[in-house]
N, C-alpha and C positions, 0 to 999 in steps of 0.2 A: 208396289202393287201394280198391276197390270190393268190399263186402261180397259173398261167393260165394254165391249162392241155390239149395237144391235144388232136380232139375227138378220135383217133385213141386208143385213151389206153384205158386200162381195166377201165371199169367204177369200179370194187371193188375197184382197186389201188386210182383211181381218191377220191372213197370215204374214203377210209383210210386215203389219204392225206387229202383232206379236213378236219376228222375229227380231225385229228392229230394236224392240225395248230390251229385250230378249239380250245383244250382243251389246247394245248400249248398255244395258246394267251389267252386265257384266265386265265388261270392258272399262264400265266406271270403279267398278267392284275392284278392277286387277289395276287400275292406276292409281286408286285410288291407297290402295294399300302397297305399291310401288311406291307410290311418293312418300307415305305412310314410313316404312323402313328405311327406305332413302334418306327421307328424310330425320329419323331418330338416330341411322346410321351415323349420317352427314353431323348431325348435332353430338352424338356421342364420341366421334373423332375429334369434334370443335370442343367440347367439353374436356377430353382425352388431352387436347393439344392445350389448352390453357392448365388444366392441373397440371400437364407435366412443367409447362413452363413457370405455374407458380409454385412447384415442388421443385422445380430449377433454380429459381430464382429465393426462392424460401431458403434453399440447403447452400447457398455460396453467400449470402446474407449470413446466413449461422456462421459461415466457414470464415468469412472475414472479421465478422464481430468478434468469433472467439481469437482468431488471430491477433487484428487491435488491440483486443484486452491482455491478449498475450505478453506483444510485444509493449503495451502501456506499463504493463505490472512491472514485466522486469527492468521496464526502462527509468522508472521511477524509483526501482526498488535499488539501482544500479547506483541513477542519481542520488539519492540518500544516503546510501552506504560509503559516497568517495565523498560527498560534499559535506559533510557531517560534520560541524563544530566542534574543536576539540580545545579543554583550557586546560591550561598547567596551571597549578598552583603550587609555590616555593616558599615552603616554610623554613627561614633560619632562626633558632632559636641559641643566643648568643648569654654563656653563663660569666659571670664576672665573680670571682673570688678572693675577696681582702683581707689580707692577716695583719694585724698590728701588734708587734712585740715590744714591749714597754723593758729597759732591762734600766734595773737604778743600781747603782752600785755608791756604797757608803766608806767613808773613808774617814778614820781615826787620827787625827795630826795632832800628837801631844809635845808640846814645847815647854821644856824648863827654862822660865826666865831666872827665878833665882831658886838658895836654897831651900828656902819656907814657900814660893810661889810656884806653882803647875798650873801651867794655860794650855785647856786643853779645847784646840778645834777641832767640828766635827763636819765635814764636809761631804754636801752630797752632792753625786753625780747622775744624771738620769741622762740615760742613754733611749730613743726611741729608736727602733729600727718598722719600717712599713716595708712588707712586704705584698706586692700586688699581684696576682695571676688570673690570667686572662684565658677562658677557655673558649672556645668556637667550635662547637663540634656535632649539634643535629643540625641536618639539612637535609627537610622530606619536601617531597617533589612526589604531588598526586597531577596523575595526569588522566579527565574526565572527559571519556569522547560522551558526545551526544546520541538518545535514542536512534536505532533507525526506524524512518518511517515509510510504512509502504501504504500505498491508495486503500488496501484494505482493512488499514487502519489495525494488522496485527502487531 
């Protein structure tokens, strides 16, 4: 608002002063809104210039992280796969087979002592024959590698 001048003063005064306030408000008007833009400009560049560098920094974060876990996965998934436990297990199963042949053979020995006497022996023989066979012949052989395990736990 413009300062109210009594009519009693010098109108030059009266017009200096108006003109005075006149380019001062205005003048404060155009810097004011200078520094105004300037200044939202200046902050929108600083604003500008930290998003990009936290969208810089945001997206090689991403980029490394997913790498790390890249190279983690396979590295692990690598290490399990060669370092993996592996048992044999060797079954012999050993068959034993015994035959036992009993053979008796009987034997008639009749002797005349005299004319009226017959003595007769009777003699037996028994013959055993053992026969043994030996068989060896399953031999299983499991061989049990270990899960692989990877970080993802598939």
């Amino acid at each position: 608002m413009f300062l109210l001048i009594p009519k009693s003063c010098c109108c030059c005064y009266h017009c200096v002063y108006f003109y005075f306030y006149f380019f001062f408000y205005f003048y404060f008007y155009f810097y004011f809104y200078y520094f105004y833009y300037y200044f939202y400009y200046y902050n929108y560049c600083y604003c500008s210039y930290f998003y990009f560098y936290y969208y810089y920094y945001y997206y090689y974060y991403y980029y490394y992280y997913y790498y790390y876990y890249y190279y983690y996965y396979y590295y692990y998934y690598y290490y399990y796969s060669t370092t993996t436990t592996t048992t044999t297990t060797t079954s012999t199963t050993t068959t034993t087979t015994t035959t036992t042949t009993t053979t008796t053979t009987t034997t008639a020995t009749t002797t005349i002592i005299t004319s009226t006497t017959t003595t007769t022996t009777i003699t037996t023989t028994s013959t055993t024959t053992t026969s043994t066979t030996t068989t060896t012949t399953t031999t299983t052989t499991a061989t049990t590698r270990g899960t692989d395990i990877s970080p993802l736990g598939h």
